[in-house]
C-alpha positions as CSV (number, residue, x, y, z in Angstrom):
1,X,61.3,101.7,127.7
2,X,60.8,105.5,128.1
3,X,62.7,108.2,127.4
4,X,62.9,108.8,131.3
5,X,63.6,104.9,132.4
6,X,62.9,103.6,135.5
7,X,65.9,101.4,137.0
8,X,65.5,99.7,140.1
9,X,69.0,98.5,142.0
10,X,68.3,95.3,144.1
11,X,71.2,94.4,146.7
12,X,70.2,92.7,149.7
13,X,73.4,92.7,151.4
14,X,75.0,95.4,153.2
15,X,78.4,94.8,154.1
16,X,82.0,95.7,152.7
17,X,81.5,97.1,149.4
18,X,77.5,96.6,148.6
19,X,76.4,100.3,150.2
20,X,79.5,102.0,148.9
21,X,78.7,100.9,145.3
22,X,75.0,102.0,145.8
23,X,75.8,105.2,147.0
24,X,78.2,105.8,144.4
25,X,75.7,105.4,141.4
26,X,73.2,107.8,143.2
27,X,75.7,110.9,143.5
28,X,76.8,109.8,139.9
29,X,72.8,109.7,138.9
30,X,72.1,113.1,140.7
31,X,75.5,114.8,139.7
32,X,74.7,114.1,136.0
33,X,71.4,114.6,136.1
34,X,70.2,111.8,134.3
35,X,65.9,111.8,133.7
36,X,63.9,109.2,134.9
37,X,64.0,107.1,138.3
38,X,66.6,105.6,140.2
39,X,64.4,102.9,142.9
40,X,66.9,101.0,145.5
41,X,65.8,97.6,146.9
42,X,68.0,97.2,149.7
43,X,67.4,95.6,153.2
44,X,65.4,98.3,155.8
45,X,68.9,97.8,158.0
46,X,70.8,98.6,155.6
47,X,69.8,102.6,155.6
48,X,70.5,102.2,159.6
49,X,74.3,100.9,158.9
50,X,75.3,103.5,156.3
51,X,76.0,107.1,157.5
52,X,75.4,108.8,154.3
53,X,73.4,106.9,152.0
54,X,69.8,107.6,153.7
55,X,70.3,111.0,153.8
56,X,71.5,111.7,150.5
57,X,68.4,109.6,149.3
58,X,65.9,112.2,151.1
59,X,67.9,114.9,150.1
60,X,67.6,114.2,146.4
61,X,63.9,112.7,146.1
62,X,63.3,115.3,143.6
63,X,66.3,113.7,141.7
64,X,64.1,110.9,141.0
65,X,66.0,108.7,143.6
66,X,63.6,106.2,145.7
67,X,64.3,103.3,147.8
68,X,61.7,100.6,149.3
69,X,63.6,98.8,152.5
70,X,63.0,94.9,152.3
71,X,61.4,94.3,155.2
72,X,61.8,90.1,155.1
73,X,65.0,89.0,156.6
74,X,67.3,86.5,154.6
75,X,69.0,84.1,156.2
76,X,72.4,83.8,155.0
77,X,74.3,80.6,154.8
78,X,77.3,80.6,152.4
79,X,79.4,77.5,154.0
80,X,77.2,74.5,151.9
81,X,76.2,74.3,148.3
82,X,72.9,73.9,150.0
83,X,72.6,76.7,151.9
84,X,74.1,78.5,149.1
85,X,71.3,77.2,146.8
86,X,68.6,78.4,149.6
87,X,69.8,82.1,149.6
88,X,69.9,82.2,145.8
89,X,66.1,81.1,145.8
90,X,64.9,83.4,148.4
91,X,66.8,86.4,147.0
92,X,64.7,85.0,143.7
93,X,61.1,85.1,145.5
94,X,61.9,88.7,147.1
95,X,63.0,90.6,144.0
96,X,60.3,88.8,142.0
97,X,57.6,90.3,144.4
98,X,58.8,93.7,144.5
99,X,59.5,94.1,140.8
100,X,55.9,92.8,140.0
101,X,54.5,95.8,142.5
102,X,57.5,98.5,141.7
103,X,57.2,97.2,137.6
104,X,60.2,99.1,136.6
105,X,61.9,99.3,133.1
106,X,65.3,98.0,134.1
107,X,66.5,96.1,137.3
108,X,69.9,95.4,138.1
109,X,71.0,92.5,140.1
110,X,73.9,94.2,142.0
111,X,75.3,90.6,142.8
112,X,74.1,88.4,140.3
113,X,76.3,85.4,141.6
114,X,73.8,84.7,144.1
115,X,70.9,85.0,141.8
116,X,72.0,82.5,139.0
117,X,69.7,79.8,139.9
118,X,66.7,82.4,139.8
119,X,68.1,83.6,137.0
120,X,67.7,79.5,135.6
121,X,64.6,78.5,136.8
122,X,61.9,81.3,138.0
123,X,62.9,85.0,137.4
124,X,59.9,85.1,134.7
125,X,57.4,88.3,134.4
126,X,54.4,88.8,132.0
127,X,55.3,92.6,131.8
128,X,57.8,94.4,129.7
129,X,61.2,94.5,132.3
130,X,65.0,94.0,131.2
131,X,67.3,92.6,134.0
132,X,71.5,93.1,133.8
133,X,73.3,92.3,136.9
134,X,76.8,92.3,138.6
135,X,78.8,89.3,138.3
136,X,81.8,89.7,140.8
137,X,83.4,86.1,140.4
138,X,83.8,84.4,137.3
139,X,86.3,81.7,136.4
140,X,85.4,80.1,133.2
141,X,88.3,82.1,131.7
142,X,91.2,80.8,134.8
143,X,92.3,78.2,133.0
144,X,93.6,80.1,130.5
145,X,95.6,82.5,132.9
146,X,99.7,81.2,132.4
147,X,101.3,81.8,135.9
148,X,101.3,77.9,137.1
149,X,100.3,78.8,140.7
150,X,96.8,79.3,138.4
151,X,96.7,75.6,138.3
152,X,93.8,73.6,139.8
153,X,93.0,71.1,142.0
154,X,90.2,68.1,140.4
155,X,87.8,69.6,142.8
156,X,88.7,73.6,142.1
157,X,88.2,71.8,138.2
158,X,84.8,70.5,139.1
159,X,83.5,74.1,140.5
160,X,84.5,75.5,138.1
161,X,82.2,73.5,135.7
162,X,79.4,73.8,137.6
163,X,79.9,78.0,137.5
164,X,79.9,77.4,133.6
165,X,77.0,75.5,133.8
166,X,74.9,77.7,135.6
167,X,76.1,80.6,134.3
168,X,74.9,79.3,130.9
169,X,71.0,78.3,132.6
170,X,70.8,81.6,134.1
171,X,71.5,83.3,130.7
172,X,69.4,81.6,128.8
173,X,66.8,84.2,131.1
174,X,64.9,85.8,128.3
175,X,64.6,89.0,130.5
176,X,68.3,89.2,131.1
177,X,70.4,91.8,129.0
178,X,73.6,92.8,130.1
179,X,76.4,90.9,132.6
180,X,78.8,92.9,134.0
181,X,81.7,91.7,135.1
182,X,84.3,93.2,137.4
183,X,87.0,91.1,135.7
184,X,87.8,92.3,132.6
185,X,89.5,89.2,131.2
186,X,86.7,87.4,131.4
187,X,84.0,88.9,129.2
188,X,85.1,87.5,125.7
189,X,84.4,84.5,127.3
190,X,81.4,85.1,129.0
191,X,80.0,86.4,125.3
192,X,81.5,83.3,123.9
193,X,78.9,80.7,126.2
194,X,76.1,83.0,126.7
195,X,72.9,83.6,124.3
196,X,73.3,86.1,122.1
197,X,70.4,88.2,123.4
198,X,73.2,88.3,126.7
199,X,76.2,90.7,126.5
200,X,79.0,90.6,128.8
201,X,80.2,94.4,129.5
202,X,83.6,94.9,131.7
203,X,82.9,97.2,134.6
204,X,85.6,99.2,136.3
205,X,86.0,98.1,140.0
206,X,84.7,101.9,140.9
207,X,86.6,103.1,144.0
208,X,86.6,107.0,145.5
209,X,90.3,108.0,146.3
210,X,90.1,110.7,148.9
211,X,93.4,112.5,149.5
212,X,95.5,111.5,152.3
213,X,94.4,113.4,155.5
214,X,97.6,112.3,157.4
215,X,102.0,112.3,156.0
216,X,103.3,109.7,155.7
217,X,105.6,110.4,158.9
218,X,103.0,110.9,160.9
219,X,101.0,107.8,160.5
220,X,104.7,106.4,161.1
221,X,105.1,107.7,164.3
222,X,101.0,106.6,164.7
223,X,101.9,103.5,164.2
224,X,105.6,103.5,166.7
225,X,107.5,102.5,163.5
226,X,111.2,101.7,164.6
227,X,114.0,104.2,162.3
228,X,115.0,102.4,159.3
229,X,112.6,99.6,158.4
230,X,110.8,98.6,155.7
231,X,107.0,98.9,155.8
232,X,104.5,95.6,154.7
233,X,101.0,96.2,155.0
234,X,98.3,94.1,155.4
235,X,95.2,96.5,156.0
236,X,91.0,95.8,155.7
237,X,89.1,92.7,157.2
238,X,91.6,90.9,159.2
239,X,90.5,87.5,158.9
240,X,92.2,83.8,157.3
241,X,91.7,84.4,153.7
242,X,93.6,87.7,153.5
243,X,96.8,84.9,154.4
244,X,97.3,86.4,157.9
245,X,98.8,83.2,159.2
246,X,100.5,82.4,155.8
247,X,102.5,86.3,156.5
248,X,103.2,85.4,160.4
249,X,104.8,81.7,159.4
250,X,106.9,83.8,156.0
251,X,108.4,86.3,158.5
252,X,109.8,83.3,161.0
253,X,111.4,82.4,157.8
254,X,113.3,85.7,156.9
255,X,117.1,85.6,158.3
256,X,117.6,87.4,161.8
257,X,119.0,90.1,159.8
258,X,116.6,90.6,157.9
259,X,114.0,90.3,160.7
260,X,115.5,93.5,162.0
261,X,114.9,95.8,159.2
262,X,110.9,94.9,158.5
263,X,108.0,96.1,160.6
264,X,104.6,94.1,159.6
265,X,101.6,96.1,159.8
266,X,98.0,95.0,160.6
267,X,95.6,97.2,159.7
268,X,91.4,97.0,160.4
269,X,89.2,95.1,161.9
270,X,90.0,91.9,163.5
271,X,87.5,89.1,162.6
272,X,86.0,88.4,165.7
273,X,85.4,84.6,165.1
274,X,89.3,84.4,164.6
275,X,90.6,87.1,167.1
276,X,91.6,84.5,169.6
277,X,93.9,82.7,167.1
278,X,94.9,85.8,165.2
279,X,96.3,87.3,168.2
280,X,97.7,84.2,169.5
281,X,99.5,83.7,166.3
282,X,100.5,87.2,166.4
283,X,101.7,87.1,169.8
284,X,104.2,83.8,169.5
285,X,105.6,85.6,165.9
286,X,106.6,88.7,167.9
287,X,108.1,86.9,170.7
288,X,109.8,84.5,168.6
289,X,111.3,87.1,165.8
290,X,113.3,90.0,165.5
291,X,110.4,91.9,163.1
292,X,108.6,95.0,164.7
293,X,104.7,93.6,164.7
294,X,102.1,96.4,164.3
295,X,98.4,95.6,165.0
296,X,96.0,98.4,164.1
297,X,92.7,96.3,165.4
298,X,90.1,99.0,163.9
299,X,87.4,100.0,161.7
300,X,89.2,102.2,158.7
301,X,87.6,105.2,157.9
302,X,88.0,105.8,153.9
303,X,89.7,108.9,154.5
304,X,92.6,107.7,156.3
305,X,93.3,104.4,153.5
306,X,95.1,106.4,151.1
307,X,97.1,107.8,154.0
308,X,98.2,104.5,155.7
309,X,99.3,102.9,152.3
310,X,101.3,106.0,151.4
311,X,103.1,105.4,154.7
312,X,104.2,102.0,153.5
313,X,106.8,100.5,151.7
314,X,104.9,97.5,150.0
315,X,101.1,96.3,150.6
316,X,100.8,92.8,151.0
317,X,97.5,91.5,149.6
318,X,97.9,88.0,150.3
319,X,94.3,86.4,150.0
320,X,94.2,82.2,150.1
321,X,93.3,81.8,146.0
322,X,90.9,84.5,146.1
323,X,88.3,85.1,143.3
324,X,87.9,87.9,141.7
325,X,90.0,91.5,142.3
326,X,90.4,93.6,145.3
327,X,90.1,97.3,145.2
328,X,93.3,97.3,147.4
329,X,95.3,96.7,144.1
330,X,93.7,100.1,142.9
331,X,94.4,101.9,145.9
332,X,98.2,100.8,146.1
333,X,98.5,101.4,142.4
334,X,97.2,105.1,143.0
335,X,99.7,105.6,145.9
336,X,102.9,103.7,143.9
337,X,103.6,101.6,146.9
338,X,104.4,98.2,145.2
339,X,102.2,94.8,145.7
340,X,103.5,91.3,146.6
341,X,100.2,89.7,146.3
342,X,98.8,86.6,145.5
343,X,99.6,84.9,141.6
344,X,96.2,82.9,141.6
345,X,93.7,84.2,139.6
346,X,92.8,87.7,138.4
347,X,94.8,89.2,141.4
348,X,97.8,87.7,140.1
349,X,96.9,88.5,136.5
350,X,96.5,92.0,137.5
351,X,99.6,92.1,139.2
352,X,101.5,90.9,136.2
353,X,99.7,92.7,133.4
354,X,100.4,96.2,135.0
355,X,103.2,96.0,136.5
356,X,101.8,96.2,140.1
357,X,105.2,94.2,141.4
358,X,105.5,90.6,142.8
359,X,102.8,87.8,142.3
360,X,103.7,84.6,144.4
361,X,101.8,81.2,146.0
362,X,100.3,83.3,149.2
363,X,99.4,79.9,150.1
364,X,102.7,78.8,150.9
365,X,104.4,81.1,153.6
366,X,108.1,80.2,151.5
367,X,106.8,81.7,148.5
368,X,106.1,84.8,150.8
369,X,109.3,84.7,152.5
370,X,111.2,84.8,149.4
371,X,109.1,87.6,148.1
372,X,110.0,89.5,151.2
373,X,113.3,88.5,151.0
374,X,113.5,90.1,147.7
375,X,112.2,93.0,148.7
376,X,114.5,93.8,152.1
377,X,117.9,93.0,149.7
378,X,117.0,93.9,145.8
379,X,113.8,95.4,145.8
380,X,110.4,95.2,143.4
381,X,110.2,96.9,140.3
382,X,106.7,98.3,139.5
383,X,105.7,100.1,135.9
384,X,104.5,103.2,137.6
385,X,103.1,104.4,134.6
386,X,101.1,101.7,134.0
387,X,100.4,101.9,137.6
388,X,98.7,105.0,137.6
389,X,96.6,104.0,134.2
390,X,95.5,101.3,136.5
391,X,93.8,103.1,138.9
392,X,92.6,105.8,136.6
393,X,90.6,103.3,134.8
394,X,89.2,101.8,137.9
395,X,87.5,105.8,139.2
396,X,84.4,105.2,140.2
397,X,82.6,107.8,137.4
398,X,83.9,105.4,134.8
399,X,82.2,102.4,137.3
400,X,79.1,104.5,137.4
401,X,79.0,105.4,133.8
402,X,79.7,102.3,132.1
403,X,76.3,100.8,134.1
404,X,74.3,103.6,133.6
405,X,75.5,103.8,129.5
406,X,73.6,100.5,129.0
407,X,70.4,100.0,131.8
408,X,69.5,103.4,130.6
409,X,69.1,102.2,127.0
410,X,66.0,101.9,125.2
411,X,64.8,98.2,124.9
């Protein structure tokens, strides 16, 4: 590799967090003036969807930022191993392509979990090219986590195998350099079942915490909060794996009393496949219960999410055994509001090792209840120290620097 590298980012996918993190490493790239050539891959849409990212890219060509859009369409299907095993394979065929016309020093798979199979059986080049990539959900580590919700079921076992197993064919990849992972736990064992020519690397979750814009009274009085209640929030895609119907059946459960003094707050986008249930569900809980119900049915601008969670008295982050982190964890932990979030899995861990507040079964609306309970009568403690250490460790310069650190390194 040259002094002045030439890294190419490849991310077909353009929702949630996939733009954010490739405009972060841009401004990072530019602001620190790093030498060489930063080359996106990312689909021609994708420019379209996200306000700033284009025009930061034209604004700093002389930067050494490129992009090529991706002009073929890929045709997501995540619900079957099959389909699954499809999108991995043509991901595989489109990088290959580009990287054999582009021919850049470095490429980084910014969500290697759907290019393991590539990884295992084709990803091969005659040229000099080192590949590192972004793995978001590993779980060869769970088993070792010690809260017993953690426990899994023979087919959450079997899985769980078959990640291992492919993880270790797509390492074996004699292009491949670095994994990152986004879950820190996981990297000794990562390093521990990968080739040695493979290094695991723990990366920061990387999040931008922009100041709230709005008091925490006023998005109170936004919102129609009743005097004296306590404040849950449940805020980003509103959809059945962030537990929304798990939280409606826990609040039925609370005593009248109790009822009276919490207001439940939905907050973002309603999924539309599920809006019909979600708001039935939502309908029959207020009519049936004394709780104030709050839905917020909107897109969240970043600017306002540090404001609406400083306006609460707990975030609820209450995802159906979720993989991987959530960078709603950060964002609480920056504001102090205290968690009761889900004990499965690196969310739980999280929770627990920093002092974060409550981990429970989210899957059970009882354990929820009782977690609320606690909350309306005794209260959470949090470590607000470690808190704070928390999200300081997860700013996105120390995201963007830990990647750049190693795909910027001489072969």
């Amino acid at each position: 590799m040259s002094t002045s590298p030439h890294v190419v980012l490849f991310d077909l996918y353009t929702g949630g967090h996939h733009l954010q993190y490739l405009e972060y490493l841009c401004r990072y790239w530019v602001h620190e003036q790093i030498a060489g050539c930063l080359h996106l891959l990312l689909p021609a849409h994708g420019l379209d969807t996200h306000p700033t990212l284009h025009p930061f890219l034209l604004a700093h060509a002389s930067a050494g930022l490129r992009v090529t859009p991706v002009t073929e369409s890929l045709h997501l299907d995540h619900a079957r191993p099959l389909g699954l095993l499809r999108n991995d394979l043509q991901q595989g065929r489109i990088l290959a392509r580009y990287l054999r016309q582009i021919r850049p020093d470095h490429a980084v798979l910014m969500h290697m979990d759907h290019l393991q199979v590539s990884l295992a059986t084709d990803l091969r080049f005659t040229f000099p090219i080192r590949l590192s990539g972004i793995y978001f959900r590993p779980t060869v580590h769970y088993r070792f986590f010690v809260d017993p919700a953690t426990s899994s079921s023979w087919r959450e076992h079997l899985h769980h195998w078959r990640k291992r197993v492919l993880l270790q064919m797509a390492a074996r990849n004699r292009h491949l350099a670095y994994l990152f992972s986004l879950d820190p736990y996981a990297v000794p064992y990562i390093n521990a079942m990968t080739g040695k020519h493979v290094q695991a690397i723990a990366l920061p979750d990387g999040i931008t915490l922009q100041p709230g814009s709005r008091t925490p009274s006023e998005v109170r009085a936004d919102w129609g909060v009743e005097p004296g209640r306590t404040v849950a929030l449940l805020f980003g895609s509103i959809s059945p794996r962030k537990g929304v119907f798990q939280v409606l059946d826990a609040v039925r459960l609370l005593p009248q009393d109790l009822q009276q003094r919490l207001c439940l707050v939905f907050a973002g986008r309603v999924s539309p496949r599920e809006r019909v249930d979600i708001y039935t569900a939502f309908e029959e809980t207020r009519h049936h219960t004394q709780v104030q119900l709050i839905m917020d049915d909107r897109f969240l601008p970043e600017s306002e999410l540090q404001s609406l969670i400083a306006a609460s008295d707990v975030m609820l982050i209450a995802y159906q055994r979720h993989i991987g982190s959530s960078n709603a964890l950060i964002r609480a932990a920056a504001a102090q509001v205290p968690i009761l979030g889900q004990s499965y899995g690196l969310i739980g861990e999280q929770i627990r090792r920093h002092g974060l507040g409550l981990a429970v079964d989210t899957t059970q609306p009882e354990a929820i209840a009782r977690g609320l309970l606690q909350i309306l009568t005794e209260g959470i403690s949090v470590d607000e120290k470690a808190m704070l250490q928390f999200a300081r460790a997860n700013a996105v310069d120390h995201f963007a620097r830990t990647l750049f650190d190693y795909v910027t390194r001489p072969a």
